[in-house]
N, C-alpha and C positions, 0 to 999 in steps of 0.2 A: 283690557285685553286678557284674555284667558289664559292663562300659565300652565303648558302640558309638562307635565314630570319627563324627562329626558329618560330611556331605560336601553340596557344594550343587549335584555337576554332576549326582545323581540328577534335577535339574528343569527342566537342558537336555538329557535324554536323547533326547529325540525330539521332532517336532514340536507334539504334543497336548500335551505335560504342559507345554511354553516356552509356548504361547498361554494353559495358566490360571496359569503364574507371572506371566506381564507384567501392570506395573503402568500402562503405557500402551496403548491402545486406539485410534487414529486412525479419522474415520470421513471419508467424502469429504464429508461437509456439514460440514465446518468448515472451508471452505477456500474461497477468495475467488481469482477468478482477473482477474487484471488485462488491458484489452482497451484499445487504443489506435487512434483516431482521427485521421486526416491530411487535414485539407482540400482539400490540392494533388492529391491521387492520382487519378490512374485508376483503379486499382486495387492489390489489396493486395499490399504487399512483404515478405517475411521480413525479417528482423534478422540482419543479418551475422555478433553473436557471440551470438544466443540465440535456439538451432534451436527450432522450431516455435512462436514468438512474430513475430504480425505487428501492421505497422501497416495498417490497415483503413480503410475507404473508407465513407462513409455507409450505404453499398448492401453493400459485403462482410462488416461487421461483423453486419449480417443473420444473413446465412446464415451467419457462426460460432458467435453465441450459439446457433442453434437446432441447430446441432451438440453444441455442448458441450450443452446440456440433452439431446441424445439420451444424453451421458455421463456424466449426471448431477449437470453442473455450475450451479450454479442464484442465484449470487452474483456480481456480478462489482462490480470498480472502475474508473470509466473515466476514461480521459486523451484530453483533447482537444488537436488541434496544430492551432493556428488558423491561416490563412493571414497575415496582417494582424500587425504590431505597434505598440506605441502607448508614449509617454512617459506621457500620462495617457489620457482622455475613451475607455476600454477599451470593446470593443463581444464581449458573450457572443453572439452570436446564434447562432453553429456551435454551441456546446458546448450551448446550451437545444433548437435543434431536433434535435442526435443526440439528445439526453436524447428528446423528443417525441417521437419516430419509434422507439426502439426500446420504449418503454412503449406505445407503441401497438398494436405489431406482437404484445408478450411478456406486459404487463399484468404480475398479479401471478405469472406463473408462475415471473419474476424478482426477484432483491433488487437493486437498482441504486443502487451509492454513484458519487458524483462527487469526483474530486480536484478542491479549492478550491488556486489556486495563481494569481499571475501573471507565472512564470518562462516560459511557452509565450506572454506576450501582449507582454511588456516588449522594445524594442528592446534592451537591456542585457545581457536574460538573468537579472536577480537576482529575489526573489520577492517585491518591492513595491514601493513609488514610491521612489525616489531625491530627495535634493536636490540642487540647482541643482550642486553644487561633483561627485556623484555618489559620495560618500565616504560617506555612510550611509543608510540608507531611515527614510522618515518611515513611525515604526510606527501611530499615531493616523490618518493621513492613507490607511493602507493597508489597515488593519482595517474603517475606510467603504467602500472599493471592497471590500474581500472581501464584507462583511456584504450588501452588495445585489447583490454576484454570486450569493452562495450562495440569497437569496430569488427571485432569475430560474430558478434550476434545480432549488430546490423547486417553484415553480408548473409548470414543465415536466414533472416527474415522477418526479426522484431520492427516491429511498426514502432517502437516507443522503447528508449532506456530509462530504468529509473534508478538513480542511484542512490541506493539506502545510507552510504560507511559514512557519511557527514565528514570528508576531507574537505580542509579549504583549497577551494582553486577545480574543483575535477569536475565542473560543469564545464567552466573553460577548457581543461584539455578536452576534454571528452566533444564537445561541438567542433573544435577546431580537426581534431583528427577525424570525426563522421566528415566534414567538410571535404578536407583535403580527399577522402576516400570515395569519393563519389556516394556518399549518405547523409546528403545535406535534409533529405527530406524524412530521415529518419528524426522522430521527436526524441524530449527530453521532459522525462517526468520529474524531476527533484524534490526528494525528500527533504523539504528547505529548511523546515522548520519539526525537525524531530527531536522528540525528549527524552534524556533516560529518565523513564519511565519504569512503573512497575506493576504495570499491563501488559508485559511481550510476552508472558512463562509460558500459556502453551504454544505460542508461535515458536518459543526456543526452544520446546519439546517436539514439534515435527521437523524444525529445520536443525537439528542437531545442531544447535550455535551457539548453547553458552559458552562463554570465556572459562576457560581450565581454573581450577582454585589452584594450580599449585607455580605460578606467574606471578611476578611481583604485580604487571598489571590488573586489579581483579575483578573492575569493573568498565564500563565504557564511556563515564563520568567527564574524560579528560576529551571525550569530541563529541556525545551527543550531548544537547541542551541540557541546560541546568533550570530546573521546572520552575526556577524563581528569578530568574533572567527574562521576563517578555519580551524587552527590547533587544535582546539579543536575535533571539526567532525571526523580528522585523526585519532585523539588518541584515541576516544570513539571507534571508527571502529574496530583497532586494536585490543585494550581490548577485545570486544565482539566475536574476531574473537579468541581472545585468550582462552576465556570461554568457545567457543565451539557452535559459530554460522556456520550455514552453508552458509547463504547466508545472505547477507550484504545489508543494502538499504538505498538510498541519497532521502531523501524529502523536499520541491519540490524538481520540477526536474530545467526547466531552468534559477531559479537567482543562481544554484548552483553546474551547468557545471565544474563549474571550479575543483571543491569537487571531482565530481566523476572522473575527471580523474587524478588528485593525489593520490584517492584511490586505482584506478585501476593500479599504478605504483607500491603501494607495497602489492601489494595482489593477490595473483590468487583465491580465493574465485571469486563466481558468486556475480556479484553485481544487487539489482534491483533499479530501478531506478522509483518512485510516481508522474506518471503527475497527481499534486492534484485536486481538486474541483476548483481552485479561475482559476486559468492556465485555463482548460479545459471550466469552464464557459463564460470565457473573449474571448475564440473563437465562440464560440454559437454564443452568442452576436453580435459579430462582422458577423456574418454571417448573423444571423438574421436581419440585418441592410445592408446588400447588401456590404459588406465591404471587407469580403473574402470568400473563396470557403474552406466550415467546413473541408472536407476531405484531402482538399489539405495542408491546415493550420496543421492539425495534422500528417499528415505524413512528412511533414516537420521538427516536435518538434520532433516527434519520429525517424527519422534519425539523429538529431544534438543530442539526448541521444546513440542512440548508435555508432555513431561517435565518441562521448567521452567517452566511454568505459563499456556502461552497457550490460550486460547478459540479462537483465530480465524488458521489459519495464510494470507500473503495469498502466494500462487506460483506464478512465471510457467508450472508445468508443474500446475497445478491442474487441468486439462482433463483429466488422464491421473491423478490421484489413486485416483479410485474401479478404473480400469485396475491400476494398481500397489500398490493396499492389498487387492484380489482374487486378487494373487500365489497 
C-alpha cells in the first residue's frame, strides 16, 4: 500500500483554503470600545501615547459615538473624569448626566456600560475610601458608596455597570440594590479578574488616577491581584459570578492568556477580555518606529484573545475593528 507523506502547509496554501482552516473567526460586534470623558475640557484632546484615543468633552463625545456607529461600532465603556475630588460625601452628577445625554441622543442603538470606580473622585487617587491613618481602604465602607453610585447610573441610563475598585463583596451589593430599585435588567460587567499590573500608565494619564506618592498607601497591590496568584483571579471570578455578575473580565489581556482560558473552562458566563493602555500603547510605538504594521499587530492580540476563549474583546482601537477584520 503506498505511504502518502502527511503535510499541513497544503491548508496555508492560499488565502481561501487558510479562511476555512481557521479555528477563530473575529467579528467587529464583539468588541467594546472604551470612550473617556473630561469635565475640564473645552474640547477633545488626543492621548499623547494612544494614537487615535481621546479624551472627549460632553458635546464631543457626541459626535464620536455617532461616528463610530457609522463603523459599526455599537458597545462602548465609559470613563468619566470628574472635575471635583472628595475624601468622602462623592457627588456622581457628571458621570449620571453624560450617561443621560448620550442615551438620549443614541437610545438603544447603543450598549452603554459605565466604569464603577472611585479612583477619578478620591483626592488620593486609590479606588475607595481610606482610613484616617490612609494605609488601607475601608472595603464595607466602600462597596455602600459604589452600590448607590452604580444605582444613580442605572436610573440615568447605563445598560451595564462595570466595576473596576476590585472590593470584596460589591457585585453583591451592587445587584441586590439595582434589584430592589427597579434595575434588575440593568447588567453587571465585573472586572473579576484584574492585576496590578504595569500596563495602566497611560490610562492613569487620561483618567487622572494615579495614587498620590505622599500616602502611606502607595500602591494598589493590597486589592488588585497579585500577577503571581492565578488561582486567586479564578476564585475572585467565581464569587462574582456567584453574586450575580453577568459578564466576567481578565485585565490585561496578553501576560494573562493563561487566566482567561482556565476561566473559560469553568464558566459559561461571557468573559471580556481589556487590551489595556501599556499593551496597546507599546504597539503604536512600535509602529511609529517602522517596527510593525499597528493593524496587523492588533488583530493578531485580538485573535490569540479570542482563541483563548474571550466573548467580548474591550480595545482602545475597536473603532477600526470591523476596518481591519475587512482586510
Amino acid at each position: 500500500m503506498e505511504n502518502f507523506q502527511t503535510s499541513h502547509r497544503r491548508r496555508r496554501a492560499n488565502p481561501h483554503i487558510r479562511e476555512i482552516a481557521a479555528d477563530v473567526h473575529l467579528s467587529h460586534k464583539e468588541f467594546i470600545q472604551p470612550i473617556f470623558v473630561d469635565e475640564i475640557l473645552a474640547d477633545r484632546v488626543e492621548n499623547e501615547f494612544m494614537t487615535g484615543v481621546f479624551s472627549d468633552t460632553p458635546t464631543t463625545v457626541l459626535r464620536q459615538i455617532e461616528n463610530d456607529l457609522k463603523n459599526g461600532v455599537s458597545k462602548f465603556l465609559l470613563f468619566p473624569v470628574p472635575e471635583n475630588r472628595y475624601e468622602t460625601d462623592f457627588k456622581f452628577d457628571f458621570a449620571a448626566k453624560t450617561i443621560e445625554n448620550i442615551k438620549k441622543q443614541f437610545g438603544n442603538d447603543i450598549w452603554l456600560a459605565a466604569d464603577l470606580c472611585l479612583c477619578s473622585y478620591t483626592t488620593h487617587g486609590h479606588c475607595g475610601i481610606l482610613n484616617e491613618k490612609h494605609d488601607h481602604i475601608l472595603n464595607e465602607k466602600t462597596c455602600e458608596v459604589l452600590a448607590n453610585y452604580a444605582l444613580n447610573l442605572a436610573k440615568s441610563g447605563a445598560d451595564c455597570i462595570a466595576p473596576s475598585d476590585m472590593m470584596d463583596g460589591r457585585i453583591k451589593a451592587i445587584r441586590q440594590i439595582l434589584d430592589k430599585n427597579e434595575a434588575e435588567n440593568t447588567a453587571i460587567m465585573s472586572y473579576s479578574a484584574k492585576f496590578a499590573s504595569n500596563f495602566y500608565g497611560p490610562f492613569r494619564d487620561v483618567c487622572k488616577s494615579s495614587p498620590a506618592k505622599n500616602i502611606v498607601l502607595k500602591d494598589r497591590k493590597t486589592y488588585q491581584m497579585d500577577f503571581r496568584n492565578g488561582g486567586d483571579a479564578i476564585l475572585s471570578s467565581l464569587r462574582d459570578a456567584a453574586e450575580g455578575a453577568d459578564i466576567l473580565m481578565v485585565k490585561p489581556a496578553l501576560p494573562y492568556l493563561d487566566i482567561l482560558t482556565k476561566l473559560r473552562q469553568q464558566t459559561l458566563l461571557p468573559i471580556a477580555i481589556y487590551h489595556v493602555s501599556g499593551e496597546f500603547a507599546a504597539i503604536e510605538l512600535l509602529a511609529k518606529n517602522g517596527l510593525i504594521d499597528a493593524d496587523a499587530g492588533h488583530l493578531e492580540i485580538w485573535t490569540a484573545c479570542k482563541r483563548a476563549g474571550a466573548s467580548v474583546i474591550i480595545s482602545y482601537k475597536a473603532r477600526l475593528a470591523k476596518q481591519i477584520l475587512d482586510f
